[in-house]
C-alpha positions in Angstrom: -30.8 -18.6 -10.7 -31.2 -18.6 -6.8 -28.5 -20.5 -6.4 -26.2 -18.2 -8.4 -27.3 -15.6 -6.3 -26.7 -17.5 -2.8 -23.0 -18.2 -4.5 -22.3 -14.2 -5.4 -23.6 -13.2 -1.9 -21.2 -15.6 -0.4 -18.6 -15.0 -2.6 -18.5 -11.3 -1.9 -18.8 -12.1 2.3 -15.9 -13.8 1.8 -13.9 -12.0 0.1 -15.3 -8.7 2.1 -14.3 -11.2 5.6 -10.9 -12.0 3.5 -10.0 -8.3 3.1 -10.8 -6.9 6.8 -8.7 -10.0 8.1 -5.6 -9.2 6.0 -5.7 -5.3 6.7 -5.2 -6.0 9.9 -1.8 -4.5 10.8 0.2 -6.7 12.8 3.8 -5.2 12.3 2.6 -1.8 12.0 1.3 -2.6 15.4 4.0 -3.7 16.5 6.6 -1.6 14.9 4.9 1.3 17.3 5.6 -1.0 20.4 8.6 -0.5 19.6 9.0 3.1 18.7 9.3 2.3 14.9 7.1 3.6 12.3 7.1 0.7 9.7 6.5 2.7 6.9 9.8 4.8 7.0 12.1 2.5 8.1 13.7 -0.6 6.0 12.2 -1.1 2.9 9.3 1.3 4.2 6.6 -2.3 4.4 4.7 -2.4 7.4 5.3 -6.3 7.0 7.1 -9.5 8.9 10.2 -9.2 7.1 10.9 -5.8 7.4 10.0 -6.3 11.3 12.0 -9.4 11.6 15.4 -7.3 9.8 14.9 -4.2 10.7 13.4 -4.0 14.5 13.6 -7.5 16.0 14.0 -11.0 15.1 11.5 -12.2 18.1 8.5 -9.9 17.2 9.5 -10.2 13.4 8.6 -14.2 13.7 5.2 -13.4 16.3 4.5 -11.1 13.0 4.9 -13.9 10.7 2.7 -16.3 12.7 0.1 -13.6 12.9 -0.1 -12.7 9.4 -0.1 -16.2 8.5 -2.4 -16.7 10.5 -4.9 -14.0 8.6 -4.7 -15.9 5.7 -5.2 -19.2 6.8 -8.6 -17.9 8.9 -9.8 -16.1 5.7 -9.6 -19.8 3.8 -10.9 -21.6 7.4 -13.9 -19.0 7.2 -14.6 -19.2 3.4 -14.5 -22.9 3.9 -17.4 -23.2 6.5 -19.4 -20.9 4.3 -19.3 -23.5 1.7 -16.7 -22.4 -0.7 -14.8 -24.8 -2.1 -11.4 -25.8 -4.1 -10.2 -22.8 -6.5 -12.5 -20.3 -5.5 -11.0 -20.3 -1.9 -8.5 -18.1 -3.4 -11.0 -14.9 -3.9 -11.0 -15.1 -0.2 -7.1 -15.6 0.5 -6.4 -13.0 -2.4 -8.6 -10.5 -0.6 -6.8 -11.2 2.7 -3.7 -10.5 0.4 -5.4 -7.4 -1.1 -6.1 -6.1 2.8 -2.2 -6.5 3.8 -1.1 -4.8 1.3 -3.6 -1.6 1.2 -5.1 -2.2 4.8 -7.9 0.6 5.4 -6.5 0.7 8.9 -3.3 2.7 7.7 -4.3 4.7 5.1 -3.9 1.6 2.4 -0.3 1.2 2.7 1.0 -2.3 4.3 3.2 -4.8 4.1 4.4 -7.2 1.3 1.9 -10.4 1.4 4.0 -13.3 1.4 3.4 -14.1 5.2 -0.2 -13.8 4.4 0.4 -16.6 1.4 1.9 -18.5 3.6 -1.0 -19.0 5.7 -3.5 -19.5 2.7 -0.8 -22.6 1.3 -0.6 -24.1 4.4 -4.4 -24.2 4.5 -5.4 -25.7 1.1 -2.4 -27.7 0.5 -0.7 -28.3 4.2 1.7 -31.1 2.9 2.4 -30.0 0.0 3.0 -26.1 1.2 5.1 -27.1 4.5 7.4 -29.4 2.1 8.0 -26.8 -0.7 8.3 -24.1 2.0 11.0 -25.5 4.0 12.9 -25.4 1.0 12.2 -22.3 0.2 13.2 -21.2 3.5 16.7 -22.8 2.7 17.0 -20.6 -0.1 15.7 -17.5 1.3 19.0 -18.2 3.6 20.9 -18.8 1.2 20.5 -15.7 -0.5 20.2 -13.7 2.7 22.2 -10.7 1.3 20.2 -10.1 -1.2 17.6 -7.3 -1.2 15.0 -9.9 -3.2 15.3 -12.7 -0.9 12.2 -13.3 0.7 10.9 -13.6 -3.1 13.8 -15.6 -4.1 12.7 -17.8 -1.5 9.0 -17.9 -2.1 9.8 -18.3 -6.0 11.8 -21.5 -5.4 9.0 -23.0 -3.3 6.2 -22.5 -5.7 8.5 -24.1 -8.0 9.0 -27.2 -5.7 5.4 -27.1 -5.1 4.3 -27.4 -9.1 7.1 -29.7 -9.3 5.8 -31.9 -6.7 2.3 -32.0 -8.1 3.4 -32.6 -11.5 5.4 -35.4 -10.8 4.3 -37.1 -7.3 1.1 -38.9 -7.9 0.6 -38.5 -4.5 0.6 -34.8 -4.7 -1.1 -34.6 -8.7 -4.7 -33.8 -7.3 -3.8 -30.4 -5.8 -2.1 -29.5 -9.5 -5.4 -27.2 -9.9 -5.0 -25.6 -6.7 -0.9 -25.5 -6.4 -1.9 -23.7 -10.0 -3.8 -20.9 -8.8 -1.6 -20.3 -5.6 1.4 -20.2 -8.2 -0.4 -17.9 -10.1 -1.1 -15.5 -6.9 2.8 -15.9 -6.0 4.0 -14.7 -9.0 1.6 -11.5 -8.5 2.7 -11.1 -4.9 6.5 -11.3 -6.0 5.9 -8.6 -8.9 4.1 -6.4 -6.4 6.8 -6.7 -4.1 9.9 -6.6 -7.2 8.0 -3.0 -8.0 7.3 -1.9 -4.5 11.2 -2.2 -4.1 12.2 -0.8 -7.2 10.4 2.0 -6.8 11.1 2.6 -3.5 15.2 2.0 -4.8 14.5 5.0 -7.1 12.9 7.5 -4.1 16.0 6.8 -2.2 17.9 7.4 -5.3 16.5 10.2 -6.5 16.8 11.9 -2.7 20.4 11.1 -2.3 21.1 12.9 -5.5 18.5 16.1 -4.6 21.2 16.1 -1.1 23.9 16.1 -3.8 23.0 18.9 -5.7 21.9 21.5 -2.6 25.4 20.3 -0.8 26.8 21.2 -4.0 24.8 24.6 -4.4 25.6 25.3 -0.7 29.5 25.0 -1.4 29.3 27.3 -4.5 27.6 30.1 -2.9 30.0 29.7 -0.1 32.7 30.2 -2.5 30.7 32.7 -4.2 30.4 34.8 -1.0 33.9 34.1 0.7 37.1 36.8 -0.1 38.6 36.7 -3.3 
């Protein structure tokens, strides 16, 4: 019973640790550097990629590192506490958690896959570098697209369960390439709705423009000689 108790207590440090680390905000930051408030410009994410194509490609990769960074220390720090294969990613989802609704910025953020990033590289650093290089590769590839970044991260999880499916060499991190899948795949769904909604505020302002331009003309004609 004590035990269980020394694991929850830990458990909830870390994840407490994990959160704090992730919310802090790093392109927000840096966004007002330069001027830029984040969260109405681009795709309105106080994140690396929104930094990197909407401000500056030089302080849009320092971003990256540093929010990499975040979720690699939240792992690094769980890990000294004594926490130990899957349940690592309690702390790395909390640093996730903290970029996306940091308590620093009135919980808005950024989009979490930098912070991913940083929590692969950690638990499976082979295994993550390989599948992510690729998935850089396609993330160029499909650089005109609005979903890329996920695009990208989608085809290296896929290379990464691949990999541990097949590779012997790579089939005793299949547990943990599981559960940093499964994390992925909420990170990219987060982020597919973030934009989609977002998609629909522009959307739906464009056409309230519309409507008073259109308003505007009538009365105009309304009020002019006949």
């Amino acid at each position: 019973m004590l035990e269980v108790f020394l694991l929850t207590q830990k458990l909830l440090a870390v994840v407490l640790v994990g959160y704090l680390l992730g919310a802090v905000p790093f392109a927000h930051l840096a966004g007002k550097l330069r001027g830029v408030d984040m969260f109405h410009t681009g795709s309105t994410r106080a994140g690396a990629a929104n930094l990197f194509w909407n401000v500056g490609r030089r302080i849009g990769l320092v971003v990256l590192f540093a929010d990499a960074a975040k979720g690699s220390l939240a792992i690094i720090i769980a890990g000294l506490m004594g926490i130990s294969g899957p349940l690592l990613l309690l702390a790395g989802g909390a640093a996730v958690l903290g970029h996306w609704k940091s308590v620093f910025t009135g919980f808005r953020g950024g989009d979490g896959m930098a912070v991913l990033i940083g929590v692969s590289l950690t638990m499976t650093p082979l295994l993550a570098f390989i599948s992510g290089m690729i998935g850089l590769v396609a993330a160029f590839i499909a650089i005109k697209s609005a979903f890329r970044s996920a695009f990208g991260m989608a085809v290296s999880f896929t290379v990464m369960l691949g990999l541990s499916q097949f590779l012997e060499f790579f089939q005793e991190e299949q547990g943990l390439v599981l559960a940093l899948s499964i994390l992925a795949v909420l990170i990219m769904a987060h982020n597919i709705l973030i934009h989609w909604r977002h998609a629909g505020m522009v959307a739906r302002n464009d056409l309230s423009l519309d409507l008073e331009l259109d308003l505007d003309l009538n009365d105009e004609e309304k009020d002019g000689p006949s």
